[in-house]
C-alpha positions in Angstrom: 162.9 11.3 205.4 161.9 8.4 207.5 160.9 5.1 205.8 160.0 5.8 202.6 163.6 7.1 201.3 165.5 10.6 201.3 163.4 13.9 200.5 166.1 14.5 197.7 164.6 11.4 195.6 161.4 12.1 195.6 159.2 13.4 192.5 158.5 16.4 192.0 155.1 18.1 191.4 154.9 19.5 188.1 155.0 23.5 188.7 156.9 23.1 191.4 160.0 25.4 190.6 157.8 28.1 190.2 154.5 29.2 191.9 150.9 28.3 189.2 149.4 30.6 186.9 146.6 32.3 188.9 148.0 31.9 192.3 146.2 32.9 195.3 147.8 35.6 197.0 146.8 37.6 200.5 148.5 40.9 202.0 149.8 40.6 205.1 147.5 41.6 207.3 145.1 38.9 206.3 144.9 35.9 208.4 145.6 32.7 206.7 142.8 30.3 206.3 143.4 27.1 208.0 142.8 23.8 206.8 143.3 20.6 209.1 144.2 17.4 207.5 143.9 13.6 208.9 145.3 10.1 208.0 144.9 7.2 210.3 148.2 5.6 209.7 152.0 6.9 210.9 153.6 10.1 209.6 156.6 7.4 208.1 154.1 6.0 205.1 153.7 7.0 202.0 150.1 8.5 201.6 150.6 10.2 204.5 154.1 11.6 202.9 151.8 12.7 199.9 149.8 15.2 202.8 153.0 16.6 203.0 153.6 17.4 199.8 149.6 18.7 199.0 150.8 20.9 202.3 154.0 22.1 201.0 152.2 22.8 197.7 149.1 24.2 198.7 150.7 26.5 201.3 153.2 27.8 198.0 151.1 27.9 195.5 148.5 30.1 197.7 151.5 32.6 198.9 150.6 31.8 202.4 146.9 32.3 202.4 146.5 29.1 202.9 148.2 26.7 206.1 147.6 23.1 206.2 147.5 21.4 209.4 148.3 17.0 209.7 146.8 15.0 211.9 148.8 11.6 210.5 148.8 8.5 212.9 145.3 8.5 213.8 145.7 11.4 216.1 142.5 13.4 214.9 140.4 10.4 213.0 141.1 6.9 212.5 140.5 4.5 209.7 137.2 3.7 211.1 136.1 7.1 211.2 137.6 9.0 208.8 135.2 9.9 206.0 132.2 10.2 208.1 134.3 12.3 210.4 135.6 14.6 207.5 131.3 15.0 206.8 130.3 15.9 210.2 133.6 18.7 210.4 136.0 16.8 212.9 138.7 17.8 210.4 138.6 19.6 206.8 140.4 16.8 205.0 141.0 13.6 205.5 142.6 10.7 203.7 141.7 6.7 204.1 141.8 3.7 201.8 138.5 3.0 200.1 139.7 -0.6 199.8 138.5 -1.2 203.1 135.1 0.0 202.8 134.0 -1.7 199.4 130.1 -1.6 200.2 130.6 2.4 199.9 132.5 2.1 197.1 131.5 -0.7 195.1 132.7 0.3 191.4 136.3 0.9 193.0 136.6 -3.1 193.8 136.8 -3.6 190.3 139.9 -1.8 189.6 141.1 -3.3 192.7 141.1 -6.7 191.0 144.1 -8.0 189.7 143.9 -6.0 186.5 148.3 -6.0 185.3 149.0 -2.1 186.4 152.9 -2.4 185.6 153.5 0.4 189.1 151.9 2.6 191.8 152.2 5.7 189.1 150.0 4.2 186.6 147.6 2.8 189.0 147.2 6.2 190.8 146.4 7.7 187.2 144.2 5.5 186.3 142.2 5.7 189.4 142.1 9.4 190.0 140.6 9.9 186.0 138.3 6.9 187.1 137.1 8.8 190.2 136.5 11.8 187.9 134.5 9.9 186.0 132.3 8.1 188.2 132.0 10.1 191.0 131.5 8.1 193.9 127.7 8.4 195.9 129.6 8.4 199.0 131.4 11.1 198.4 128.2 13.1 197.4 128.3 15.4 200.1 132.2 16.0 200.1 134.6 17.6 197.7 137.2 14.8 196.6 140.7 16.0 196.7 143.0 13.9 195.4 143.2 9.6 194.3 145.9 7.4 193.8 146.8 3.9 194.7 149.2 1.5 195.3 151.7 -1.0 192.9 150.1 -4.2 192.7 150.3 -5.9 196.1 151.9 -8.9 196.7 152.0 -12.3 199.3 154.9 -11.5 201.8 154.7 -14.0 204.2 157.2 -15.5 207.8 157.1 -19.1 205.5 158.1 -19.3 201.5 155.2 -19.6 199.5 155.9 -21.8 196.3 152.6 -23.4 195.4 148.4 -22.8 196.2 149.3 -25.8 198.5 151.6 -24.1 200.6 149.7 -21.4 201.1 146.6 -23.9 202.0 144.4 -22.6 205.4 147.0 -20.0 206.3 145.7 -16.8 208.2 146.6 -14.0 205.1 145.7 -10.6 206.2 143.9 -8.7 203.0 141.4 -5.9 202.7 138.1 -5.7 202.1 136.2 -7.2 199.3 139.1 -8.3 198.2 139.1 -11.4 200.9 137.6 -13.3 198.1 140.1 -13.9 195.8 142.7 -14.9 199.1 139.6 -17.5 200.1 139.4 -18.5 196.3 143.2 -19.3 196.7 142.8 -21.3 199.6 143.9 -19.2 202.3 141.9 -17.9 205.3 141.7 -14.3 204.6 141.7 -11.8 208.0 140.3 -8.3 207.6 142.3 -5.5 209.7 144.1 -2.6 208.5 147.8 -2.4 208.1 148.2 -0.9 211.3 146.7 -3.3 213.3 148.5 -5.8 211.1 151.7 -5.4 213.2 150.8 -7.0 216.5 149.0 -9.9 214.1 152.3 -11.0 212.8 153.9 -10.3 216.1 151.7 -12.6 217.9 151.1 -15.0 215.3 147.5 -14.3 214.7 148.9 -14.1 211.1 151.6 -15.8 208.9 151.7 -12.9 206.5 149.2 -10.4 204.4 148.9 -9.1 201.2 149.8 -5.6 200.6 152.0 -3.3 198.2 155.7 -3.7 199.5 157.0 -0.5 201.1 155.3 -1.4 204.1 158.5 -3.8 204.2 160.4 -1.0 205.7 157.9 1.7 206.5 156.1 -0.6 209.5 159.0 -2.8 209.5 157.3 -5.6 208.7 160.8 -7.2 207.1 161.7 -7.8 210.5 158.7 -10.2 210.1 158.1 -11.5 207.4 161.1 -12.9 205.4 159.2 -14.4 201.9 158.1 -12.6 198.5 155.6 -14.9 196.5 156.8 -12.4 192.9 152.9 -12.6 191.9 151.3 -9.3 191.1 147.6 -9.3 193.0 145.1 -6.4 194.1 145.5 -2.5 194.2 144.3 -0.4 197.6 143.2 2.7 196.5 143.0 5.8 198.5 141.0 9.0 198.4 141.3 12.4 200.4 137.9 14.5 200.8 137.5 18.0 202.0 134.4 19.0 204.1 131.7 20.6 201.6 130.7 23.3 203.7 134.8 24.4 204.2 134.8 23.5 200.4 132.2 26.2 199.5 133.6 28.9 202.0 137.1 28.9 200.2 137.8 31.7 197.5 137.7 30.3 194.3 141.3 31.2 193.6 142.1 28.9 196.4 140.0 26.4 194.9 141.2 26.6 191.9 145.0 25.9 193.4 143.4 22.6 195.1 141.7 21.7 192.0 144.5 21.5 189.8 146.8 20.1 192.3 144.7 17.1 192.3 145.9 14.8 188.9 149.1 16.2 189.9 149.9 14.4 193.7 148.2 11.5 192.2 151.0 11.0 189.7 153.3 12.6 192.5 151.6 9.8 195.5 152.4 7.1 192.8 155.8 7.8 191.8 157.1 8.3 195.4 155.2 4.9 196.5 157.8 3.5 193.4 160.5 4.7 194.7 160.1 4.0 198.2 159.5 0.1 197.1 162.6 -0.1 195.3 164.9 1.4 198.9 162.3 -1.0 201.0 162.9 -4.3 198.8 166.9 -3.1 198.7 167.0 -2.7 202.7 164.8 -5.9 203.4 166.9 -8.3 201.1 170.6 -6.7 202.3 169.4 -6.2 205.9 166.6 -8.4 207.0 167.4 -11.6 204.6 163.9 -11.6 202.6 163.8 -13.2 199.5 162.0 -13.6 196.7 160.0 -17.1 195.9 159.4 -17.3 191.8 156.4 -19.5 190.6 157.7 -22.4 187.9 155.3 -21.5 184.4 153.5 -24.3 185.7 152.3 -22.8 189.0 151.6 -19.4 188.0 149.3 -21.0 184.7 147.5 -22.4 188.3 147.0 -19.2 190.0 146.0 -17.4 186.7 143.6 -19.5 186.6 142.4 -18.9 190.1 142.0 -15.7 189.9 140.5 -15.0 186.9 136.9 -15.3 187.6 137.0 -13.5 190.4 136.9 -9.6 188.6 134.4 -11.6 186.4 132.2 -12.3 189.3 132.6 -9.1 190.8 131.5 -7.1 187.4 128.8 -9.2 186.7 127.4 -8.9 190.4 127.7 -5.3 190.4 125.8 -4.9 186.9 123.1 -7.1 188.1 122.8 -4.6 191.0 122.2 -1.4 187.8 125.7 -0.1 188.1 127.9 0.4 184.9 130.6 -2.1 185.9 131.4 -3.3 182.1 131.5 -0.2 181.3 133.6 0.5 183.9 135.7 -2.5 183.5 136.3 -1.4 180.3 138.0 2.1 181.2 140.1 0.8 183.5 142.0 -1.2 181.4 141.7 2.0 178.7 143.0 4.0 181.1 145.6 1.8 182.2 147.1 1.4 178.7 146.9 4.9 178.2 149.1 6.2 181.1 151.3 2.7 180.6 152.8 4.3 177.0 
């Protein structure tokens, strides 16, 4: 499997041996019901290798009643356009990173914050039962498929990064509402997506971006970027939604096989985005020469307390606006010990 590691090391859905309890089944002469799937980024990344698993799962557990078409790479709907496109019907399902929409999803920045997830399998726990809980207004007229997120992401950067000094009015590509905490920090955040990221660093619009680090060998960005600042920051967390009307006109047996696939490819989406960082950091320090700058005590007492107000900020802003954000706050970090044992 390209970029993100061999097929033969990846997790494995629970159940997968055998087919769920309850499966969906259809005679042969039925035609299969059809679902079409999008994802703005390349077929090589991980969430989109999590569409290939909910595929290869969905299409088992259903016997073949159900196929699942991908539209990866932008082909159908692109990260501009993806959830309102999945609303109107351009596609059934379709999968984008709610990081870069925080106004629509304002509770989600919290657990975004730098908040110590220890990997990309807790995270992805934590935010799926977090999206169960407080289901999202945006998502009101959809049916939300799956959640999971990314390991903490990290400064990779084309010049070391030692000190808040060094990193002092560089152009730091980061997401969203999280272009705070990079401004806090003294660098000039730049919002754009990872795909567009590419031609930044290639024509120096950029000097580097923050981001989980299998992108390191997935878009090649080791060929880059050669520094690591080893300093755990924000989480991007993803969501897939299903039109509501194609939601309604499945069978409920074939709902049910979506339904409880969900908690599973979030743990599955996580795990794999672990492994897939260990091969990328392997191939980027034996192939491309990055390394890996560690703060002194000193420096990261600094940027600890940097960054600390910034979740502060954010959950008091949001609870002055009447959402539950301490509440909230609270079962993040809950959560995160509770899938961290």
């Amino acid at each position: 499997m390209a970029a993100c590691g061999s097929k033969s090391n990846a997790p494995a859905a629970s159940g997968e041996s055998a087919p769920a309890s309850g499966n969906a089944s259809t005679s042969s002469g039925d035609k299969p019901i059809e679902l079409t799937y999008a994802f703005f980024a390349p077929a090589t990344t991980f969430p989109a290798k999590q569409m290939e698993k909910w595929k290869e799962e969905v299409e088992k557990r259903t016997n073949g009643k159900v196929t699942v078409k991908l539209f990866p790479g932008g082909t159908l709907l692109t990260d501009k356009n993806m959830y309102d496109g999945v609303k109107s019907g351009v596609a059934d399902i379709g999968l984008s990173v709610m990081t870069y929409e925080p106004g629509r999803f304002p509770l989600m920045t919290i657990a975004e914050m730098p908040s110590g997830f220890p990997n990309a399998k807790v995270a992805s726990q934590v935010v799926y039962d977090l999206m169960q809980e407080y289901p999202q207004d945006a998502f009101k007229d959809m049916k939300l498929i799956t959640a999971f997120a990314t390991e903490p992401a990290y400064l990779q950067t084309k010049d070391p990064i030692s000190t808040l000094s060094d990193l002092k009015g560089k152009q730091i590509r980061i997401s969203g509402a999280l272009a705070p905490v990079l401004k806090g920090m003294g660098a000039s955040p730049v919002g754009m997506s990872q795909s567009e990221a590419v031609e930044a660093l290639q024509t120096g619009v950029i000097s580097g971006y923050v981001s989980s680090r299998e992108v390191l060998k997935d878009l090649k960005f080791a060929e880059m970027v050669k520094y690591e600042t080893n300093y755990p920051l924000t989480v991007s967390t993803f969501a897939a939604v299903m039109n509501k009307d194609k939601w309604d006109s499945l069978p409920p047996d074939v709902q049910k096989v979506i339904n409880d696939l969900g908690p599973e490819i979030a743990a599955w989406a996580g795990e794999f985005l672990d492994t897939s960082v260990k091969g990328a950091m392997e191939w980027a320090q034996t192939e491309q020469g990055f390394k890996v700058i560690e703060l002194s005590p000193e420096e990261k007492k600094v940027w600890d307390e940097k960054l600390k107000p910034f979740q502060d900020k954010t959950v008091s802003d949001l609870q002055a606006k009447g959402l539950p954000a301490e509440e909230f706050r609270k079962r993040v970090y809950e959560l995160k010990d509770q899938y961290s044992k």
